[in-house]
C-alpha angles and dihedrals in degrees: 000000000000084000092057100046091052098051095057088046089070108083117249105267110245148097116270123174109224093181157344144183143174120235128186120228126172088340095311121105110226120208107229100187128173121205139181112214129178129188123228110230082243091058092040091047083058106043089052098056091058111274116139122230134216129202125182122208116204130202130187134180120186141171104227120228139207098192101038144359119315105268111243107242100180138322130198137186126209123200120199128181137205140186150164112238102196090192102060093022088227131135117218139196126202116200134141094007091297127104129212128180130200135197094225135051082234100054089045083044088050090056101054107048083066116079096187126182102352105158099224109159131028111233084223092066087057129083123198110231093057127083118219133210109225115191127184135179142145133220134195104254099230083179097072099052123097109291088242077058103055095055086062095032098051083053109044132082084208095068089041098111111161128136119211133257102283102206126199144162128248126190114178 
């Protein structure tokens, strides 16, 4: 029974997006996300014994159309990178070319469920009389583990960490 209760106390492994908006700065719209991501004991396992993970963050932004396909605005992808250094005890992230590195697993957890300041879509590419649909997500890369991993990982629900697709509206 006490098995049982703390086992549901833990919260469900996965990727879920809690929230994301467009803001225009000097003529560039910036992607300010926020994410909830928990990591499976399989994944943490993982991630503490040295194996690097890679999550992709993807952004689209369409014009939706009655009378043909949504048109494709613009679309970026964000890679961002973490590890477990035993050396230095120390966690990192890799993202935008920087590097940061934290003492404890949920420091290192608390960064990444924030995407800040990432210049997605050019003012200039959007009318204003049209509405756009902007969707985000992020997704666990399994093509970048080790290939012993993959195996595992293709295979496991464990390792099976996508968010859906987060939708919103913009209207310049």
């Amino acid at each position: 029974m006490l098995f049982a209760f703390s086992a549901g106390a833990r919260a469900e492994s996965g990727i879920q997006v809690r929230g994301a908006e467009l803001d225009l700065v000097d003529e560039v719209y910036q992607l300010k996300a926020e994410f909830e991501v928990n990591f499976s004991q399989a994944v943490e396992d993982a991630l503490n014994k040295g194996v690097p993970l890679n999550f992709m963050v993807e952004f689209e932004l369409n014009r939706p159309r009655w009378y043909w396909l949504d048109e494709n605005i613009a679309s970026a992808q964000q890679q961002i990178r973490i590890s477990y250094h035993a050396l230095t005890k120390q966690y990192r992230l890799q993202a935008h070319e920087q590097q940061k590195s934290f003492a404890t697993l949920a420091e290192l957890k608390a960064e990444l469920d924030h995407v800040q300041e990432w210049k997605v879509v050019e003012r200039a590419q959007l009318r204003k009389r049209y509405s756009y649909e902007a969707r985000l997500r992020m997704k666990l890369d399994l093509s970048q583990l080790p290939k012993p991993l993959q195996v595992n990982a293709l295979t496991s629900k464990d390792w099976n960490m996508e968010s859906e697709w987060y939708r919103w509206t913009l209207t310049p």
